[in-house]
Phi, psi and omega in degrees: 000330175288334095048250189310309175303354198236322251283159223271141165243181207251162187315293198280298180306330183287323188291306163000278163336290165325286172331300180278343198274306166283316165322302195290345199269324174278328165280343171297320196289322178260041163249342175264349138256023175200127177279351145294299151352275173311336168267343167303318180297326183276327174296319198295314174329312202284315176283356183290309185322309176271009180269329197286331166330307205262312171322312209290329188318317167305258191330304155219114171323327191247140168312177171262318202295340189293345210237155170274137193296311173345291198303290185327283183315318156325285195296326176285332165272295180341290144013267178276006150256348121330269165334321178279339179272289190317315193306326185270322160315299180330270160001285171296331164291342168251357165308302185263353187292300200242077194272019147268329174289344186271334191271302199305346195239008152298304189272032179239325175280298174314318159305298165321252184353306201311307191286002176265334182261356167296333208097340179256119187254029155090001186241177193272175191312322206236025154294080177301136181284122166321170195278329183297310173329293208315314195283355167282308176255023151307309183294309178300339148314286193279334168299327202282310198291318195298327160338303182283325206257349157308307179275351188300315137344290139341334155331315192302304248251327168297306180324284185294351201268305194303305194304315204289327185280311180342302202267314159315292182290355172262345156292282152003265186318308166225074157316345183263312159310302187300312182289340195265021172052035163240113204235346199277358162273351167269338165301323189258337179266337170301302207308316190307281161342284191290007165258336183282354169304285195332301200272349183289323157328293184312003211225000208250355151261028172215159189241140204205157181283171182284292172345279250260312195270349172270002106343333189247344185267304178285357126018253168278351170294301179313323195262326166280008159263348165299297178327313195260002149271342176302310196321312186303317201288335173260343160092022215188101189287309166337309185312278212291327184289337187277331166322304192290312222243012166267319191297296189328297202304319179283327169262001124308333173261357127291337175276319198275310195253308199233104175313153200015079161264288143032275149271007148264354191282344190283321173323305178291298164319311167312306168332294177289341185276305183320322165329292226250296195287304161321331164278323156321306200299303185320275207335324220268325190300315213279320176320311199298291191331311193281008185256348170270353155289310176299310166319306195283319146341274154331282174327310191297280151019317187252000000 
């Protein structure tokens, strides 16, 4: 795979590459002073989707229409439930580790929750809102979020982006090592890098005491090191973005709108992956049976 990840780019894809990687890093940071910053960040996202185009190839050489969707639906519950699992380790581990990042990041989700939930719809006070308003501007709420936790599914695209200059400067560098093909320690050193990237990013548009913010950087390291063994273990960048921006959605309409969505979307994955590997299993038994019928067949035959 490393191989494939190193393998020569174009001019226009490196600088690309450069764009989304560095680009993002500087508009996260000039994002706690300009709300321009931010609609810049969201375009770079959005433009990130074709840089991720030219990318996923690097990563697994065959297409998704090449592949069967059965496997691809595998890999996407398996995936998040990993992930969905891994996410609740976390969680609790920084529950007990980092209690000024935990209350500070409690009374953020509580803040958040408030201002969706006051009433106030942009009209005066002592004006009540039709029922009709409320669902307009309710709806107009959760589309903005789910907007944002959509592009968020693209970070994977940052990643792989992050992996590949990564991997490129450890060939460069230590060339000797890199020819005798024991490459999988460069591989892990990517993996590593791009999760404290992950979490230092989450941190560089507020501004926070250090308690509060190396709480939130060992975090989200942990949780963009999840991201990036699915990414590595499925081969399949599409996979980890659809991963990244379902989690992100559900577990925005649980903090803010619909209690535990979260678990139950995770239930229902769970459901469909057992569903799916138990039928996957059968067939294959059964495929095994029958080729072992035709062999003795055969035999008799002969």
């Amino acid at each position: 795979m490393t191989t494939n990840l190193t393998e020569t780019i174009s001019k226009k894809l490196f600088v690309a590459i450069l764009m989304v990687t560095f680009g993002a890093e500087i508009l996260l940071y000039l994002n706690r002073y300009s709300y321009l910053a931010s609609t810049l960040y969201d375009a770079l996202m959005v433009s990130s989707f074709f840089v991720g185009l030219k990318l996923h190839r690097h990563l697994q050489p065959q297409t998704i229409d090449q592949r069967p969707k059965r496997r691809l639906m595998l890999q996407f519950t398996g995936g998040f439930l990993i992930f969905f699992l891994g996410s609740y380790v976390v969680n609790i581990y920084s529950s007990y580790t980092f209690d000024d990042f935990s209350m500070n990041y409690e009374q953020y989700v509580e803040d958040y929750t408030l201002t969706q939930t006051s009433g106030d719809y942009g009209i005066e006070d002592e004006a009540q809102p039709t029922p009709l308003w409320t669902l307009i501007d309710q709806v107009d709420t959760i589309g903005a979020d789910i907007y944002t936790d959509s592009l968020a599914g693209l970070e994977e695209v940052w990643r792989l982006s992050y992996m590949i200059l990564i991997l490129i400067v450890c060939k460069k560098i230590f060339s000797r090592r890199w020819e005798t093909g024991r490459r999988d320690i460069f591989v892990m050193l990517a993996l590593f890098w791009t999760s404290i990237f992950f979490g230092v990013d989450h941190t560089l548009d507020t501004v926070e005491p250090w308690p509060v913010k190396i709480g939130a950087i060992v975090t989200f390291a942990n949780m963009g090191f999840l991201f990036g063994i699915i990414l590595l273990w499925t081969r399949n960048l599409w996979v980890t973005v659809l991963i990244h921006s379902f989690y992100d959605i559900t577990a925005t309409l649980s903090w803010y709108y619909f209690d535990y969505a979260v678990e139950l979307f995770g239930l229902l994955v769970m459901i469909i992956h057992i569903i799916m590997f138990s039928w996957d299993k059968s067939r294959q038994r059964q495929l095994k049976q029958q080729e072992t019928v035709d062999v003795v067949a055969i035999t008799k035959e002969l």
